[in-house]
C-alpha positions in Angstrom: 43.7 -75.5 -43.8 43.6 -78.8 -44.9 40.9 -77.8 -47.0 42.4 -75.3 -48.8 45.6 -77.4 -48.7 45.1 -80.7 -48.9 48.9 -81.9 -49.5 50.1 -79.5 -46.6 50.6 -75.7 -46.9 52.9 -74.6 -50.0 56.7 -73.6 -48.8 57.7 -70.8 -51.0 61.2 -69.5 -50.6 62.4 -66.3 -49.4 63.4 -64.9 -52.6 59.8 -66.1 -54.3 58.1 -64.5 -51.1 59.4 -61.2 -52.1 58.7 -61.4 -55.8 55.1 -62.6 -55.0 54.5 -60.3 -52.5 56.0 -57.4 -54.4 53.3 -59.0 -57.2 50.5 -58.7 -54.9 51.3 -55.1 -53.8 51.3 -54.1 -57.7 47.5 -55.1 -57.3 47.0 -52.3 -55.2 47.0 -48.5 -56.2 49.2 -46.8 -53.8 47.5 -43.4 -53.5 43.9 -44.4 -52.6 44.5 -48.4 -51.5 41.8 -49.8 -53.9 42.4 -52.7 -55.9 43.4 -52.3 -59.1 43.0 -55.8 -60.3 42.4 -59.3 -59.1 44.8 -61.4 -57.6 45.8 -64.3 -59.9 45.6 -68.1 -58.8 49.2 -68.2 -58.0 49.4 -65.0 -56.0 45.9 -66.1 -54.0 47.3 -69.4 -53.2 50.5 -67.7 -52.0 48.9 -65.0 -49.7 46.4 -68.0 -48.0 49.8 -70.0 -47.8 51.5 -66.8 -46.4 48.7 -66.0 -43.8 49.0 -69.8 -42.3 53.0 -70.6 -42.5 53.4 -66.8 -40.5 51.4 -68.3 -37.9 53.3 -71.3 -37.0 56.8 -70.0 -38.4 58.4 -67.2 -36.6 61.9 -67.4 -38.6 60.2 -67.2 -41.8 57.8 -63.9 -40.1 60.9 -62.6 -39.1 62.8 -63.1 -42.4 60.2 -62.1 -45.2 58.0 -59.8 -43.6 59.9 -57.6 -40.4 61.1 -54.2 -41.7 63.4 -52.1 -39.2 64.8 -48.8 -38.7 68.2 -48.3 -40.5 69.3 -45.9 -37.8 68.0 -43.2 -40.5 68.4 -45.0 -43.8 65.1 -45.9 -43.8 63.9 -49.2 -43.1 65.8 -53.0 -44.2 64.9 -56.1 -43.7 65.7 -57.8 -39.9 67.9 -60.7 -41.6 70.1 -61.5 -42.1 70.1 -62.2 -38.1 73.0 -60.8 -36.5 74.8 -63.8 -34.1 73.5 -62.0 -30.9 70.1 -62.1 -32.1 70.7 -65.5 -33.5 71.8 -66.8 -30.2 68.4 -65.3 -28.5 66.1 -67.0 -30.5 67.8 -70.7 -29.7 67.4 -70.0 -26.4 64.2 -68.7 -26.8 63.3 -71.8 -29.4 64.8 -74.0 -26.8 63.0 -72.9 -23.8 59.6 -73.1 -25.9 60.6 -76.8 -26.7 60.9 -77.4 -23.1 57.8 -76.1 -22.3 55.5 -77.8 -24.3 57.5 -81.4 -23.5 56.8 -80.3 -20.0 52.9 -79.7 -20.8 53.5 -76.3 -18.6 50.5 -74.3 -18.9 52.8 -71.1 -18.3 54.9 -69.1 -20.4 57.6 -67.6 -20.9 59.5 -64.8 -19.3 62.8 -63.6 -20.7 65.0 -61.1 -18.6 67.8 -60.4 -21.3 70.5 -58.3 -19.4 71.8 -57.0 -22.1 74.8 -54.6 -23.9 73.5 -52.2 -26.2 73.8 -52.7 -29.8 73.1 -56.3 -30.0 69.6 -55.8 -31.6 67.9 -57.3 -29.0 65.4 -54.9 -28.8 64.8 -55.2 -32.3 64.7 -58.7 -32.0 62.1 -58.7 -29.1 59.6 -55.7 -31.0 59.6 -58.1 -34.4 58.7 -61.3 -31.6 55.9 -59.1 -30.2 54.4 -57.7 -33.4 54.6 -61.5 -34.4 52.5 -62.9 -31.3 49.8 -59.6 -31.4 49.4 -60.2 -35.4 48.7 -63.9 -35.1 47.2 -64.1 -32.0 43.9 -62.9 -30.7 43.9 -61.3 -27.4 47.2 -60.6 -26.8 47.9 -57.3 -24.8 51.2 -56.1 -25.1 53.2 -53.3 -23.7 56.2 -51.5 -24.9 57.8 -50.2 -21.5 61.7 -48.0 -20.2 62.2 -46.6 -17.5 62.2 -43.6 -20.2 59.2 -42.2 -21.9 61.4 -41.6 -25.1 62.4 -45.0 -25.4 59.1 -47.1 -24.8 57.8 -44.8 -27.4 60.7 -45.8 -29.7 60.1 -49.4 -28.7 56.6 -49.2 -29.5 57.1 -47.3 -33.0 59.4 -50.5 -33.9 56.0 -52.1 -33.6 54.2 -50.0 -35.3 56.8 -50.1 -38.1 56.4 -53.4 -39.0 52.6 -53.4 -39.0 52.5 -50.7 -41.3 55.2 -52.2 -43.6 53.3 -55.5 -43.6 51.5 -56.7 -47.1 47.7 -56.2 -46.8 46.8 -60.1 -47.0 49.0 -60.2 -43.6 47.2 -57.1 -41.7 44.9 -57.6 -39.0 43.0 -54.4 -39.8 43.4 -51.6 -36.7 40.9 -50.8 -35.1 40.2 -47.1 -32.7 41.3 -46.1 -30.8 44.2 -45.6 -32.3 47.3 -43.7 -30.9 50.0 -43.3 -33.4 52.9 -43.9 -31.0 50.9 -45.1 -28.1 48.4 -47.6 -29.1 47.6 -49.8 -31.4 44.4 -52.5 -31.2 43.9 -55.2 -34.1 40.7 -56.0 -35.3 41.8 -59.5 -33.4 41.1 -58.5 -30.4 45.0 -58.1 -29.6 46.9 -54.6 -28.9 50.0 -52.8 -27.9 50.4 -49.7 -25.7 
């Protein structure tokens, strides 16, 4: 990193996110994937400054790159964060905090006895498809005491992989399960 950025990694705004990665995606041709031209300077230093900040910088994950169900009006954008989900991820932020001042080796576990309707799921399924995209050798599980909704919870996942810019994808890898399972070329997976 400090190689390729040797005054720190490049903050680009949300708004210049979009544009650039909307930029990038023009680079590829939609009905067979293959490039149709070369990045330029600008858009390569983006997507290498894209790849790092996601890693360390859930909010902005969240923000410019999580795509969710509209409840049939096709997919939008997670933010802005509704004050339920909000309120989960300062708790969650805080309890991370503790943690590592504590050294604990362990992590965390959430119980969120919840209402529905609060996004919470949503929340949690854009957390999990953070940690298994930027982490290798993560195993994750979408689980309900329903079959119905574990699959739903797990096609949230599946969702934002597949809505993800290529310079962000860990490349899947078999087997693959549309609805069941998905394994990243990082070693990490979801079932």
């Amino acid at each position: 990193v400090r190689r390729t950025f040797p005054a720190g990694v490049p903050q680009y705004s949300i708004p210049d996110t979009h544009a650039l990665t909307a930029s990038i995606l023009q680079t590829i041709d939609p009905s067979t994937g293959e490039a149709i031209r070369s990045f330029t300077t600008e858009e390569s230093r983006f997507a290498a400054a894209a790849i790092v900040r996601v890693t360390y910088d859930v909010p902005y994950f969240l923000e410019a790159f999580c795509f969710i169900d509209d409840e049939g009006h096709g997919l939008r954008r997670l933010y802005p964060l509704w004050e339920s989900q909000r309120f989960i991820l300062d708790r969650l932020a805080a309890l991370q905090l503790k943690h590592q001042q504590q050294r604990s080796p362990d992590g965390i576990l959430v119980n969120i006895l919840k209402a529905r309707q609060l996004g919470a799921s949503s929340l949690a399924m854009c957390l999990v498809a953070h940690r298994i995209l930027t982490k290798p050798f993560i195993r994750a599980i979408a689980g309900s005491d329903v079959e119905e909704q574990a699959r739903y919870l797990f096609t949230m996942v599946e969702r934002i992989y597949n809505a993800l810019p290529p310079f962000l994808k860990s490349e899947r890898v078999v087997p693959y399960q549309a609805g069941r399972e998905l394994h990243l070329a990082n070693g990490s997976s979801i079932k």
